[in-house]
N, C-alpha and C positions, 0 to 999 in steps of 0.2 A: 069671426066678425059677422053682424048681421046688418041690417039695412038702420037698427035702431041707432040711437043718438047715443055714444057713448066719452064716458069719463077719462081722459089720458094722463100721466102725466110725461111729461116730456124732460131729461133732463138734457141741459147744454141748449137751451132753447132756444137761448139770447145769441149762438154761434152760428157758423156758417151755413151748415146743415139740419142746423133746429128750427132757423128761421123760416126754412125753405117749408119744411115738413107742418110746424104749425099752421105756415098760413095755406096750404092741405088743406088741413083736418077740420080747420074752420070753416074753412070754405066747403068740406060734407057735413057741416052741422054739429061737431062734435063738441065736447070740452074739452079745454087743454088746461092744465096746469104746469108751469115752467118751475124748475127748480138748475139754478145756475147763481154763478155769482156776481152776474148786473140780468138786471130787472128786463122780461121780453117788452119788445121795442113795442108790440101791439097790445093798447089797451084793452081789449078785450080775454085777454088772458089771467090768472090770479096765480103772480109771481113770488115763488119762495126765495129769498135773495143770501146768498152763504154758500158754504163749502159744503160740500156733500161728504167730508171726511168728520165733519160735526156733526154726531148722532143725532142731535137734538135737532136741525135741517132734514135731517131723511125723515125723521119721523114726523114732520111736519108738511113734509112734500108727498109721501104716502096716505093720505086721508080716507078712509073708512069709501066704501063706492067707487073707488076707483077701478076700473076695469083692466086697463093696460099698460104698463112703463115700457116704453121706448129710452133707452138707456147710451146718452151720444155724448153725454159728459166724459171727458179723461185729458189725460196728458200722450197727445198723438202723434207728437214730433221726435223722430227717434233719436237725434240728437241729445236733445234734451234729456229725452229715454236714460240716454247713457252717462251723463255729465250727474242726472239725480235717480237715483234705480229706487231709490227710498219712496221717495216724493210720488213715482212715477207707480210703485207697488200701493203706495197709501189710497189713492184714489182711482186709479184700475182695476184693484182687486178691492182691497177693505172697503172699499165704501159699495161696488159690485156687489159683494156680501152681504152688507146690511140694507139695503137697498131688495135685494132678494129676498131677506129674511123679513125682511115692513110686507114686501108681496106678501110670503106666505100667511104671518100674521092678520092680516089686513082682508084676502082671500081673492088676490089679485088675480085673475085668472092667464095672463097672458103678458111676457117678461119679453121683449126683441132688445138685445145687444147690437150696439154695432161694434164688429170685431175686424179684422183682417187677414188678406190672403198671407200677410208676413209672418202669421202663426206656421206657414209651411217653410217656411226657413228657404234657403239655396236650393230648389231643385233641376237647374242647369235650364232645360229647352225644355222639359215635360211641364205639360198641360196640366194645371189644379185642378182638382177635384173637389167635392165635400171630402172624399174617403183619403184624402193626403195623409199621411201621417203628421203628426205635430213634433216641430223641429225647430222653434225660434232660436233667433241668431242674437237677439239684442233685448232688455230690460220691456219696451216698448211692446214687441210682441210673444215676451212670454208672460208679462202681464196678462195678454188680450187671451191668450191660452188658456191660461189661469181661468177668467172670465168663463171663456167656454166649458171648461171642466165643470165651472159650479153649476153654470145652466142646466149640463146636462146631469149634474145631482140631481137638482132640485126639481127637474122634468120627473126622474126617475122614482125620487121619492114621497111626493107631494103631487103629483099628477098636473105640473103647472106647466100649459105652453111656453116652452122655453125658444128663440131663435138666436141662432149666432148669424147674425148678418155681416158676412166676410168683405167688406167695399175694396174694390181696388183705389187706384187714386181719382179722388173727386174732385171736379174744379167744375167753376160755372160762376155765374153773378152771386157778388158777394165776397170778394176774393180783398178787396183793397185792402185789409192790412193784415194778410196772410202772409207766410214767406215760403210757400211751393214754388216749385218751379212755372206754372202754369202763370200766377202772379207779377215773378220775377222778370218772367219776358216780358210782360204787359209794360210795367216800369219801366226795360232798359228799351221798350221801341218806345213809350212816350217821349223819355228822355234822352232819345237817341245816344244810349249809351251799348255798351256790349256786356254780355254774360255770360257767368261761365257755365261751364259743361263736366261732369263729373267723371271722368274716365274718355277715353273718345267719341262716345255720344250713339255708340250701336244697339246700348242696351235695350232692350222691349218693356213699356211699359204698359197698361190696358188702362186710359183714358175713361173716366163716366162723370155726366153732366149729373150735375149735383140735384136736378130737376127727375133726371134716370133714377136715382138713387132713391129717391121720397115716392119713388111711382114701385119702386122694389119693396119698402118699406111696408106701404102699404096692402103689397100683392103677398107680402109673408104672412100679415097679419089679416088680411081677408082670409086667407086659405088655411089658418090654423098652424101654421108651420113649426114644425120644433124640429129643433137638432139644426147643424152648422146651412149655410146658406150662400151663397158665392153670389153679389153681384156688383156688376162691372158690363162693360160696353162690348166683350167678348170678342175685341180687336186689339192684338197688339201690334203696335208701334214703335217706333226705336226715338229715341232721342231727339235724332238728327229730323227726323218726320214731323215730332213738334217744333221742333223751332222753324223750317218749313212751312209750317200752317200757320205760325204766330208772323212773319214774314209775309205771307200770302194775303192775309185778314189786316194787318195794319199796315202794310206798303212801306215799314221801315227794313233798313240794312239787317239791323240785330248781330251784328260783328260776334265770335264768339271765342271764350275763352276755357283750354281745356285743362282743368286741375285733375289732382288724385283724388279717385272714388274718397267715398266716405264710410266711416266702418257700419254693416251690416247692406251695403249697396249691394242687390242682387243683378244678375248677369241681365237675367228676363221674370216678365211677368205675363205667363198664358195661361189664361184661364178658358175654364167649361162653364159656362150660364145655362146649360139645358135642365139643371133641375126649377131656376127659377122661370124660366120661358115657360114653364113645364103648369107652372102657378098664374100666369098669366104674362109675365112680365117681358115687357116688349121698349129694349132703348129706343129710342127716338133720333139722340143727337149724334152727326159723327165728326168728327174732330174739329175740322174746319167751323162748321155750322157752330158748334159749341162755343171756341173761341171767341166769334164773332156774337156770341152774346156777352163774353166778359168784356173785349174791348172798351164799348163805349161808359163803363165806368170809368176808366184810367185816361181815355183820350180827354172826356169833359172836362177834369180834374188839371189839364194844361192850358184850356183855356182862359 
C-alpha cells in the first residue's frame, strides 16, 4: 500500500464490518466499491447489489483498475454452517474462487480474506498461532480453510498478495440485528430479561472491537501481508467475564441461563497477535470500554 489514492472493492460492505471498514477507506481518500446483496448505506460508494455466487455479479464487482478486494462477504454463523454445508461451501469457497480468479484476470494485486481462528479446530488451552495446523470442527470453518488454501495457491502461483485475516470474535457498534452473544446481552439488560450461557460459562473467548479489526485490516494491507494473519484483542476472557462487563456497562441484573454447549463450541480461544503488532497493529479497545460503545444503540432503542 502507498500513500496514493487507491481502488478497493469491498465485499459484504453493506454488513457489520464492511460498514466500519468503508467508511476507513473513505475517510484516506480511497475508492470503494461494495458488492453485497443490499446496496452500501453511503452514497458515495458504487454498489454492485446480488449474490456473489452469480458469476455475472463477481464479474461486475471486479472492474478492470481495481487494486484490492477485501473479501468479508460469507455465511459466518456456525450454526447455520451446519444446518446448510451446501449453501455455506457455495459462497465461502465457489464464490472465493471466482472472485480470485476476476483478481487474477483483472490484475488485481492484492486479495485480504477475512477468515478465522476456528480454522484451528479444538486445541484445548494452546495459544494460536499463524503456524497452527488446520483442523476445522464444522462446515463454517472448513470453508474458511478452504479459502485459505486457495489464497495461498494463487499467492504461489500468480504472485498476488494474498492475506487470511484470522478475526477472533468481533463486536462493537453496529451489532443491533446480530445474534452473537455480545448482542444478546445488550437485549436481555435493555429488556431486563436473562440469557443464557452455553456450557457453565468458563470458556475463554478473545474479544476485538470491530473498530480493532478495520485498524488490522488496514495494517495487513499497508504492510503487503500474505499468508494467514491472526487478529484479535490478544486477551482472553471466559464467558462469565463478559457478562460481568455487560452488567458493569449497563447497571442491569442480566440473570443467567446455563444450556448445552453447541456443536463445534471450543473450550478456549488464546491467541498470539505478535505477528500482527509486528505490522503495526495496536488494539485499542478492552472489554469494558468496548461494550460501552455498543450499549447506547440498544439503550436508545427503549426509549
Amino acid at each position: 500500500m502507498t500513500d496514493r489514492t487507491s481502488r478497493l472493492l469491498v465485499t459484504g460492505a453493506a454488513g457489520f464490518i464492511g460498514r466500519r471498514l468503508v467508511r476507513a477507506l473513505l475517510g484516506q481518500g480511497h475508492e470503494v466499491i461494495s458488492a453485497d446483496r443490499h446496496a452500501c448505506p453511503d452514497g458515495r460508494v458504487r454498489s454492485v447489489v446480488g449474490d456473489l455466487r452469480d458469476p455475472a455479479i463477481t464479474a461486475e464487482a471486479v472492474r478492470p483498475g481495481t487494486d484490492v478486494i477485501v473479501h468479508l462477504a460469507a455465511v459466518t454463523s456456525v450454526l447455520r454452517s451446519v444446518q446448510d454445508p451446501v449453501g455455506t461451501y457455495q459462497l465461502n469457497v465457489e464464490a472465493t474462487a471466482a472472485l480470485l480468479e476476476q483478481a487474477r484476470q483483472r490484475g488485481v494485486s492484492a486479495f485480504l480474506l477475512a477468515s478465522t481462528n476456528a480454522v484451528a479446530g479444538d486445541v484445548g488451552r494452546q495459544t494460536m498461532t499463524e503456524q497452527v495446523p488446520l483442523r476445522p470442527l464444522t462446515p463454517y470453518s472448513a470453508t474458511k480453510a478452504a479459502g485459505e488454501m486457495l489464497l495461498a495457491a494463487y499467492s504461489a502461483s500468480y504472485g498476488m498478495n494474498c492475506a487470511a485475516l484470522r478475526f477472533s470474535n468481533v463486536y462493537g457498534p453496529g451489532m443491533e440485528a446480530k445474534d452473537s452473544f455480545v448482542p444478546r446481552l445488550m437485549r436481555a439488560a435493555r429488556d431486563a430479561k436473562s440469557v443464557q450461557i452455553y456450557g457453565d460459562g468458563t470458556q475463554l473467548r478473545d474479544l476485538v472491537h470491530v473498530d480493532d479489526v478495520v485498524a488490522g485490516i488496514l495494517a495487513a494491507w499497508r504492510a503487503g501481508h500474505n499468508g494467514p494473519l491472526i487478529l484479535g484483542s490478544g486477551e482472553s476472557v471466559t464467558v462469565n467475564d463478559i457478562v460481568e462487563a455487560a452488567r458493569s456497562v449497563t447497571g442491569a441484573e442480566l440473570p443467567t441461563e446455563h444450556v448445552p454447549p453447541k456443536p463445534g463450541e471450543m473450550p478456549a480461544v488464546i491467541i498470539d497477535i505478535s505477528a500482527a503488532r509486528s505490522l503495526g497493529y495496536a488494539p485499542r479497545f478492552d472489554l469494558k470500554a468496548g461494550i460501552a460503545t455498543v450499549w447506547p444503540e440498544f439503550s436508545e432503542t427503549a426509549k
